[in-house]
Every structure is written in structure tokens, then in C-alpha cells.
C-alpha positions in Angstrom: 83.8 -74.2 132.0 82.4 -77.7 131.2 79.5 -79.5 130.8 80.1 -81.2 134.0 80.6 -78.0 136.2 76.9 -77.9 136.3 75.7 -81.5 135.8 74.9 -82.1 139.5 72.6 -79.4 139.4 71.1 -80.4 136.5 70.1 -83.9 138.1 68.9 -82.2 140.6 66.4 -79.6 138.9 65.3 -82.8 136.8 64.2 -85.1 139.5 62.3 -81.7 141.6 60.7 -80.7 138.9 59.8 -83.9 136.6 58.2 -83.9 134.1 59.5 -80.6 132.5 57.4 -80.0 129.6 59.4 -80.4 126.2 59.4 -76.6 124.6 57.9 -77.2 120.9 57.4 -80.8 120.9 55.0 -82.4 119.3 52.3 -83.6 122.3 50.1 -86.4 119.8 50.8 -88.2 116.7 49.2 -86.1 113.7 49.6 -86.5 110.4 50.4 -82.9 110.2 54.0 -81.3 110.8 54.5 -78.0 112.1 57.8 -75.4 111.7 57.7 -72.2 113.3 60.6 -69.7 112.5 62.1 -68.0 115.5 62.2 -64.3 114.7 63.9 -61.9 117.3 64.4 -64.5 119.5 60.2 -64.3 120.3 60.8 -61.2 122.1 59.0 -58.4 120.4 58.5 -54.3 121.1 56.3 -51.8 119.8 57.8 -51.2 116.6 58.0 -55.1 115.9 54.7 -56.6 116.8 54.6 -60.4 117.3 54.5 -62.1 114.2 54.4 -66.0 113.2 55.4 -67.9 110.4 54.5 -71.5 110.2 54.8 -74.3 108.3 52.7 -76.8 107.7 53.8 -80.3 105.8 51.7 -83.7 105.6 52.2 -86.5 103.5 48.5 -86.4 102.5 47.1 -83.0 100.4 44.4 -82.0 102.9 42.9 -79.0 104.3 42.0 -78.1 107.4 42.3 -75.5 110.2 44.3 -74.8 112.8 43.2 -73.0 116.2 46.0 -71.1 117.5 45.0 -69.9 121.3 47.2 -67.2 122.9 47.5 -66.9 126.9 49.2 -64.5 129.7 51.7 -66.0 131.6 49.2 -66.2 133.9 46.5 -68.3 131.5 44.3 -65.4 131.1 42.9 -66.1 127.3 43.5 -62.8 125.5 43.3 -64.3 121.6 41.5 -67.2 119.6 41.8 -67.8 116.0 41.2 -70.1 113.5 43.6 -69.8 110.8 43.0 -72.1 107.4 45.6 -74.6 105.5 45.5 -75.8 102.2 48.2 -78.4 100.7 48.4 -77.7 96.8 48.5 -81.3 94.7 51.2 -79.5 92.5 53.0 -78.0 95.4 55.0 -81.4 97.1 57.9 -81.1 99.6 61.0 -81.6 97.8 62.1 -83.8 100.0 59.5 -86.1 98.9 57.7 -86.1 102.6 54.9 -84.7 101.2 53.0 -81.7 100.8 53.7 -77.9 102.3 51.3 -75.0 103.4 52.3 -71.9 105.1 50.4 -70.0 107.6 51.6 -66.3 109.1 49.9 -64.5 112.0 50.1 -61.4 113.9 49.1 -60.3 117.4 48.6 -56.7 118.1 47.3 -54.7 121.3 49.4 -56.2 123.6 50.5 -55.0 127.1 54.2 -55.6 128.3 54.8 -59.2 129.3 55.2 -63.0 128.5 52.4 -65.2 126.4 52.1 -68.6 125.8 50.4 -69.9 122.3 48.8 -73.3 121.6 48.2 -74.8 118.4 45.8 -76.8 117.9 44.8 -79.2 114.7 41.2 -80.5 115.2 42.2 -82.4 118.7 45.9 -82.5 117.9 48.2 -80.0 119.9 50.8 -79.4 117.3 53.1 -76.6 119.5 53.0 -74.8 122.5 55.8 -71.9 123.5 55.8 -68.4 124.6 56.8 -65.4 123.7 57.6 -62.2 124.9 56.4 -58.8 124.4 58.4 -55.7 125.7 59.6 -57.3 128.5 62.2 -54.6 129.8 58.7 -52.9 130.4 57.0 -55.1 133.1 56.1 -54.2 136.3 55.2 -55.8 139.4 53.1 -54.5 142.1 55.3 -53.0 144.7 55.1 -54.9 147.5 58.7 -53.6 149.6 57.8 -53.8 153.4 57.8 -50.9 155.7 61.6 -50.6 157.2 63.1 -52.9 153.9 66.2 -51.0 154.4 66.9 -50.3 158.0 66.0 -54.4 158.4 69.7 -55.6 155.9 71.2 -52.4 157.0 70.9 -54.5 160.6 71.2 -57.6 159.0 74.6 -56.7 157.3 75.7 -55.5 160.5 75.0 -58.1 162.8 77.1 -60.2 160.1 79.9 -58.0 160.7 79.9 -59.2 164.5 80.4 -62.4 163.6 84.6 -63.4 163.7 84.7 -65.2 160.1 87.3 -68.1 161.6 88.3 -68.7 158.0 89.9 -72.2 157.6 91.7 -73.8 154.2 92.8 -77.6 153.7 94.8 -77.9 150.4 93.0 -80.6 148.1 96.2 -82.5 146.4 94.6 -84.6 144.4 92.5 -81.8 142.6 95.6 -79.1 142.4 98.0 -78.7 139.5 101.2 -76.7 139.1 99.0 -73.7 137.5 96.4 -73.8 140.7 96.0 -74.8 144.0 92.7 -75.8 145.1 91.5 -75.9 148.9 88.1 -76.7 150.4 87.5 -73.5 153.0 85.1 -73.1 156.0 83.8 -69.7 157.5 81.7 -68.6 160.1 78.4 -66.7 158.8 75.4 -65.2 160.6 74.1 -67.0 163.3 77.9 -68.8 163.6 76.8 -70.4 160.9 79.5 -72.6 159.2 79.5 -72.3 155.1 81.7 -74.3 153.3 82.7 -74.3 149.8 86.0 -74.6 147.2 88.9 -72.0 146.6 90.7 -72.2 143.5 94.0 -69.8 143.4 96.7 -69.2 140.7 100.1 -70.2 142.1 102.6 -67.8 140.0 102.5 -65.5 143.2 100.8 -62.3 140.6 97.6 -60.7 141.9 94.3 -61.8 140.1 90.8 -61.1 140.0 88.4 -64.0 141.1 85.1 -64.8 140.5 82.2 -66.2 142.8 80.4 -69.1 141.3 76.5 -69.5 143.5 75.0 -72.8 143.5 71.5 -74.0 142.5 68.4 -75.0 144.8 70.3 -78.2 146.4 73.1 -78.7 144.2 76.2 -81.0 144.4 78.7 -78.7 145.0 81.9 -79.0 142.3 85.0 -78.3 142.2 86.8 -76.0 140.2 88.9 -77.8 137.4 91.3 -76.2 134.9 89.7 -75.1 132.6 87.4 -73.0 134.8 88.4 -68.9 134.6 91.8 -70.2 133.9 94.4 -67.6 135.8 91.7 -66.4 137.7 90.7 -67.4 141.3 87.2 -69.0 141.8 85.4 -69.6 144.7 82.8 -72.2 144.0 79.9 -72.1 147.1 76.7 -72.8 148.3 74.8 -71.0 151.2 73.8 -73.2 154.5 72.9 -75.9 154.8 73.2 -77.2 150.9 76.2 -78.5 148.7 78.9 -79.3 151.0 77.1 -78.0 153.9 74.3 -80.7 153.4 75.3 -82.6 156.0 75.2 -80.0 158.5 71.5 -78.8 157.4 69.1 -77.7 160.3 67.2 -76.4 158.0 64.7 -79.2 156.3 63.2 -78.1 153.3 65.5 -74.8 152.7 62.6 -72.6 151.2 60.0 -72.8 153.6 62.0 -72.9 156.7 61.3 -69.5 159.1 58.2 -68.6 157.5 56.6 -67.1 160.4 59.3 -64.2 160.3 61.8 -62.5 158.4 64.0 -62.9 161.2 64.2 -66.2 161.0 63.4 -67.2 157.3 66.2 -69.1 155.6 67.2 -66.9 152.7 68.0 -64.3 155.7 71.3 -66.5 156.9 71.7 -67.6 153.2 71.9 -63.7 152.0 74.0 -63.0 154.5 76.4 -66.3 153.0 76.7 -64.5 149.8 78.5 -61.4 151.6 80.9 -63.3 153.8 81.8 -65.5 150.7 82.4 -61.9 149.6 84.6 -61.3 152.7 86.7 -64.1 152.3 88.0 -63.5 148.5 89.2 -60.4 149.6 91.1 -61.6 152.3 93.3 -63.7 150.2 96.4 -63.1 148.7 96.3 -64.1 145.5 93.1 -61.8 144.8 93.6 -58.4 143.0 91.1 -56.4 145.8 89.7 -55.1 142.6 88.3 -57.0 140.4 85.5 -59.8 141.7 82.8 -61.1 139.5 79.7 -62.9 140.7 77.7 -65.4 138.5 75.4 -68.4 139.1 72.6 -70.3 137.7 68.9 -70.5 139.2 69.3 -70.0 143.1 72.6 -68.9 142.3 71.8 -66.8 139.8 69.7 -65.1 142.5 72.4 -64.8 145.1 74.4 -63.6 142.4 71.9 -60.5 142.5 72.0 -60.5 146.0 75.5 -60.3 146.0 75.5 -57.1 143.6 72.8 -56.1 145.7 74.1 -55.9 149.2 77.4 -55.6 148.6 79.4 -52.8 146.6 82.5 -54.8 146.3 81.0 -57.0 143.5 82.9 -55.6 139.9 80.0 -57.0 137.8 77.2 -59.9 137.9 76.1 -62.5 135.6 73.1 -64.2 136.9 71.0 -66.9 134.3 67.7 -68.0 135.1 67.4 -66.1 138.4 65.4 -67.4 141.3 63.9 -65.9 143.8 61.8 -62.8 142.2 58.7 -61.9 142.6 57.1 -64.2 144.9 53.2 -63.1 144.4 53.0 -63.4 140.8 55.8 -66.3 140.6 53.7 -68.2 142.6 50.5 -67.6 140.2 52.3 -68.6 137.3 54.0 -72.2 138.2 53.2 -74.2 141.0 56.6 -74.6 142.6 57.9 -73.5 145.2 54.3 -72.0 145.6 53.0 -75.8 146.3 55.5 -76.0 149.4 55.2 -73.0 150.8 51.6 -72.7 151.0 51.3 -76.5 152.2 54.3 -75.3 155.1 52.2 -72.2 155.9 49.0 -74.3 156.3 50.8 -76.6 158.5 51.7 -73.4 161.0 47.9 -71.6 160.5 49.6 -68.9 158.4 47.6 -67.0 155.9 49.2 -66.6 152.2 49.5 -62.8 152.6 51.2 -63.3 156.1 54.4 -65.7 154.3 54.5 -63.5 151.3 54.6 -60.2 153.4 57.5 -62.1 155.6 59.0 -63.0 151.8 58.9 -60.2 150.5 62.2 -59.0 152.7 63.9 -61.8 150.2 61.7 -61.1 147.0 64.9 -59.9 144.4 62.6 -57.2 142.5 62.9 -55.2 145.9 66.6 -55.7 146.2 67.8 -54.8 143.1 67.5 -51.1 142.8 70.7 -51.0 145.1 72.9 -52.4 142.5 75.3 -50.0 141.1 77.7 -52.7 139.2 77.4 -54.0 135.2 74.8 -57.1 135.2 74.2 -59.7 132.0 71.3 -61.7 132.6 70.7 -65.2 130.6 67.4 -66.2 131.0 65.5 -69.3 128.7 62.3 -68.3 127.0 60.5 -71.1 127.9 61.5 -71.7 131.4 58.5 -73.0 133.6 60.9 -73.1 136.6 61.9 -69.5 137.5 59.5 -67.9 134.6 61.1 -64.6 132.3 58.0 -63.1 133.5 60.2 -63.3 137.6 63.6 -62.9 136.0 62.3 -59.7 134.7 60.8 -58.1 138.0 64.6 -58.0 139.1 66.2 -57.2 136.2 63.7 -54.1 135.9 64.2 -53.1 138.4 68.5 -52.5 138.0 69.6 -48.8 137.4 73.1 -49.9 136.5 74.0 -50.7 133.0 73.0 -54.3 131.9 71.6 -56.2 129.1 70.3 -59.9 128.5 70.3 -62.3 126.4 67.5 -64.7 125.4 67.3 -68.3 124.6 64.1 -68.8 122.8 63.8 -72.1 122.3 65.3 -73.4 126.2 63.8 -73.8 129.2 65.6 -73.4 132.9 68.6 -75.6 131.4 69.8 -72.7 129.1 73.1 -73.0 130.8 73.4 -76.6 129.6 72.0 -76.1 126.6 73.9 -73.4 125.5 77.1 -74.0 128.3 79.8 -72.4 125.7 77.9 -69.5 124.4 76.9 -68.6 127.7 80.2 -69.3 129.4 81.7 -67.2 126.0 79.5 -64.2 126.4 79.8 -63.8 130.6 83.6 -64.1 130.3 83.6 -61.2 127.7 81.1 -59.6 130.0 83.8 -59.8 132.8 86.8 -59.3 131.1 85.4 -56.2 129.5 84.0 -55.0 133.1 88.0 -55.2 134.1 88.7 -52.3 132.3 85.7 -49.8 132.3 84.5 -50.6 136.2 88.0 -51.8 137.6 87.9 -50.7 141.7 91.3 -48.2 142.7 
């Protein structure tokens, strides 16, 4: 795919959320430099303990200390050390900056989890990034409600009731002789309309598609050439977003319904996922075996929803995954927790009444139902939808699935590392065709 595929949502994320911190700059001017090498990706196990090797240059021959102060994810203080420098007069940078000292530390005695170190020189923050420590370890407090199951088991079905009224209009201007492209409407829970864009291979053959899920209020795009070429896509977002904007009843998508599950947003939205589902398999260009889910942030969460609720799904390639993990999510970073809790104020709801209503949507008690393949991208120094979240669901997965980690990215890990990413879920699917095709 491009760069542009996911540009939209990239605006987006940066005007919510602004200012993002910048991973590893340097916050004040100092006379010091600092290098850290990145080994094992800053994600460390028991037989590999977290380990640091830093670089110090200045272009005067000082000494000094540095205090390096390691937090949870959750700013508990669980290390302080002072850790001393010294430039050498006969030791200068051969780059003629000036002079170089190296420091190395190690942390031991850790529990599972994600950390965040600050360095400090005198006043000066040099770096701050995190780290993880046996991450494929972590556990959340259970928190799955009484009747979890029987409530989608109703859900799914009351969706079933509803006739899907599919409609297609053929987009000209975005077609080509390899792929005709069509902007579709369905009918989803509630008689909810969802809209989105079909792209289908025109050489009359049977192919396998792939459903693309859109971020928290993304611009929805259209798919372009180069996008899964020879495959179908189905790029959509659920209610009331994307293309469906203009239709929204919803106001502010993640605290609407907070009163009851029954009526909470990400109910309908869930439900989206599975009729987009529905759809692809009633089309004729689709192989009805192969369909691959993927998505970035929210739509890396209803990707996992997808897989979740829905057997048809081949495999699932989520990055950065919302929507895990709501009590300890909303410790950690301050969105969405900041308009949920004002929402909930505004209706006399306790916190432990909205997060028992979210935890029918919380992914970390969805996922043991997936039986498909799932990759998982997530950025090591995402403050958005934190590893520590994107972990509580991937945990909790029985199926066979890896990750991969950017250690140096935040929640744009999909921009900053679009062809790699793109590169390594397209060999993730391609490879799924073979070993978990459907008869």
C-alpha cells in the first residue's frame, strides 16, 4: 500500500492527541549528547535482562553524573541510579565534535511488563523511552462480566435478523481495467446503514480479499492499485465514522451508551465488523476461503474483533490495537480515559459502573475465541494505545501468532515503517493461504 492509504488517519491521531511526545529526543539544550544502542528491540526476557549502553559526547572534557530513573508503565518508581562520566583529554571524537564517554547499565528483578527510563544530567533530561520486559507474560486482572458469552451469542444473532439490503454504485473515475471499484451500503444492527469501498479484480477468477478497519475517526480511502494487487479489498469504517460521518447519531463515538452495554457504541460497531464480514462473502469475485482482516489503532481492534466473533476470518493482522484493557489503559494515558470519565460524570455514573458496562467491549476478554493465525505490530513507545494494552489481547490469543516490535516508534508505526509493515502482513497472509486455507 502507500503512504497516503493512511495519511487521513494520521492527521487525525495528530490533531486528538497533540502534542505526542517525540520518543528519544532531546527535551533541553545541554552540552552533553546522548546515544543509546537499541538491543533486542528493548524487549527483554529472563535469560536477557535489560541492559543499556550509552554514549556520552560533549565538546568540552567534563565530568559529571547522570541520574537515570526507571518507572512502570504506570509511573510507580521501581529504580534510581546515579551512574558517573568522564571525558578523557586524549580520548576526542573522531569526528572532531569533541569528546566521548560510555556508560552501560543493567536492571534486574523485574516482573513482566513495560518501563519507562529518564535520564537526567544535573537538570537536563537527556532521553526518555521504554522498554519492555517479558511482555508475552503480562496479565490483567480478569475483569469478563457475568453472561460475557450468552450477551454476543445474542448480539450476533439479533444481527442475523437484520436483511443486509446490500447496495453497490461503480466509482469510474477510481476503476481501471485490472479492478473495479464501488462504494457499498449495508444494513447493520439496529438497521444501521455502514458504508464503505469494494475493490474487485475484473478477470472473472475467484480471489481472496482482505478487510481493511479504519482508525478512531478516520477519512475513509479508497483502495488504489497498488493495494493487495489481484486481491479484493474492502476498505470500512463502523457507524457513524469515515463515510458514515455524516449520518453519525452518535456524538463523541467512545462514550456514547455508557449507561449499558446494550446500548454502548462499540456494541453496533462490533456487530459492523461481522456484516462487513457478510458482505465479502457474498460477492462473486471472492474465493469463500480465503479473507484476511487487518487495521491500524481502532481498526486494529476491530480487526481482533473480527477474528474474534467471527470464524470466517483466514488470519488477522492488527498494529497498534485499541480498545484493550480499559482499567489499566485508562491508568496509564489519559485518553480516552479523560472523556469517558468527564461523560460518566455528566450522567452520575460511578467509574466502576462504565468500566463494568466496558468491559463487554474490553478486547483482552474477546480474544480467547480466536482460533485463526494473528501478527501484531505494535510501536514501543506508543502513548496512544500503550504495548502494555496491545498485550492484554494479544495474551490472551490461543491460536498461533507472533509480533513484531518497533522500538524506537510510537502509535505511527504504520507510517513510520509503512513498507516493512505492509511487507511482513502480506507474507503473513500469503503464507496463511496455504497452511489455514478454508474447504
Amino acid at each position: 500500500m502507500k503512504r497516503d492509504i493512511f495519511f487521513s488517519f494520521l492527521l487525525f491521531i495528530g490533531y486528538l492527541f497533540s502534542p505526542v511526545s517525540v520518543v528519544l529526543a532531546q527535551t533541553v539544550p545541554s552540552p552533553l549528547q546522548l546515544d543509546i544502542a537499541v538491543d533486542r528491540n528493548w524487549i527483554f526476557d529472563q535469560k536477557h535482562l535489560p541492559h543499556f549502553s550509552l554514549t556520552l559526547t560533549s565538546p568540552e572534557c567534563i565530568d559529571g553524573s547522570l541520574l537515570i530513573n526507571v518507572t512502570t508503565d504506570f509511573g510507580e518508581i521501581i529504580s534510581s541510579q546515579t551512574e558517573k562520566y568522564t571525558f578523557a583529554t586524549d580520548s576526542p571524537v573522531l569526528d572532531s565534535l569533541g569528546f566521548r564517554s560510555h556508560i552501560s547499565f543493567e536492571l534486574k528483578d523485574l516482573i513482566p511488563g513495560f518501563y519507562h527510563v529518564t535520564i537526567l544530567a544535573e537538570k537536563d533530561t537527556l532521553r526518555q523511552f521504554s522498554f519492555g520486559y517479558e511482555p508475552e507474560m503480562i496479565l490483567s486482572d480478569p475483569d469478563k462480566p457475568e453472561g460475557f458469552d450468552q450477551f454476543w451469542q445474542q448480539t450476533l444473532a439479533e444481527l442475523e435478523s437484520v436483511k443486509p439490503e446490500y447496495k453497490m454504485s461503480l466509482l469510474k473515475d477510481a476503476s481501471t481495467l485490472e479492478r473495479q471499484v464501488y462504494e457499498v451500503e449495508m444494513k447493520s444492527l439496529e438497521g444501521e446503514t455502514i458504508r464503505g469501498y469494494w475493490a474487485a479484480p475484473t478477470d472473472k477468477g475467484k480471489h481472496p480479499a482482505v478487510v481493511v478497519y479504519q482508525g478512531y475517526g478516520a477519512t475513509t480511502w479508497i483502495p488504489g492499485e497498488n493495494d493487495y494487487p489481484g486481491w479484493c479489498v474492502l476498505v470500512i469504517p463502523p457507524r457513524g465514522q469515515g463515510l458514515n460521518l455524516p449520518y453519525n447519531r452518535f456524538g463523541e463515538w467512545m462514550t456514547y451508551g455508557l449507561d449499558s452495554p446494550l446500548r454502548y457504541y462499540y456494541r453496533g460497531a462490533f456487530m459492523d465488523t461481522v456484516r462487513s464480514i457478510d458482505f465479502v462473502f457474498e460477492q462473486s469475485e471472492y474465493d469463500g476461503k480465503n479473507l484476511f482482516v487487518t487495521g491500524i489503532s481502532q481498526g486494529g481492534g476491530l480487526c481482533l474483533v473480527a477474528a474474534s466473533l467471527d470464524k470466517r476470518v483466514t488470519a488477522a493482522a492488527p498494529i497498534v490495537p485499541f480498545l484493550a484493557d480499559y482499567p489499566d489503559y485508562f491508568r496509564i494515558v489519559p485518553w480516552p480515559a479523560s472523556l469517558v470519565y468527564a461523560e460518566a460524570g455528566k450522567q452520575n455514573l460511578t467509574q466502576d459502573e462504565v468500566l463494568s458496562v466496558m468491559s463487554y467491549f474490553d478486547l483482552k476478554n474477546l480474544t480467547e475465541r480466536i482460533t485463526c493465525p494473528v501478527l501484531m505490530g505494535f510501536g514501543l513507545q506508543d502513548d496512544i494505545t500503550p504495548p502494555h494494552t496491545n498485550f492484554a489481547a494479544y495474551n490472551q490469543i490461543r491460536s498461533p501468532k507472533r509480533w513484531i516490535c518497533y522500538p524506537l516508534s510510537g502509535h505511527l508505526a504504520a507510517y513510520d515503517h509503512m513498507e516493512n509493515w505492509i511487507g511482513e502482513s502480506l507474507r503473513f497472509f500469503k503464507k496463511s493461504l496455504h497452511s489455514f486455507a478454508r474447504n
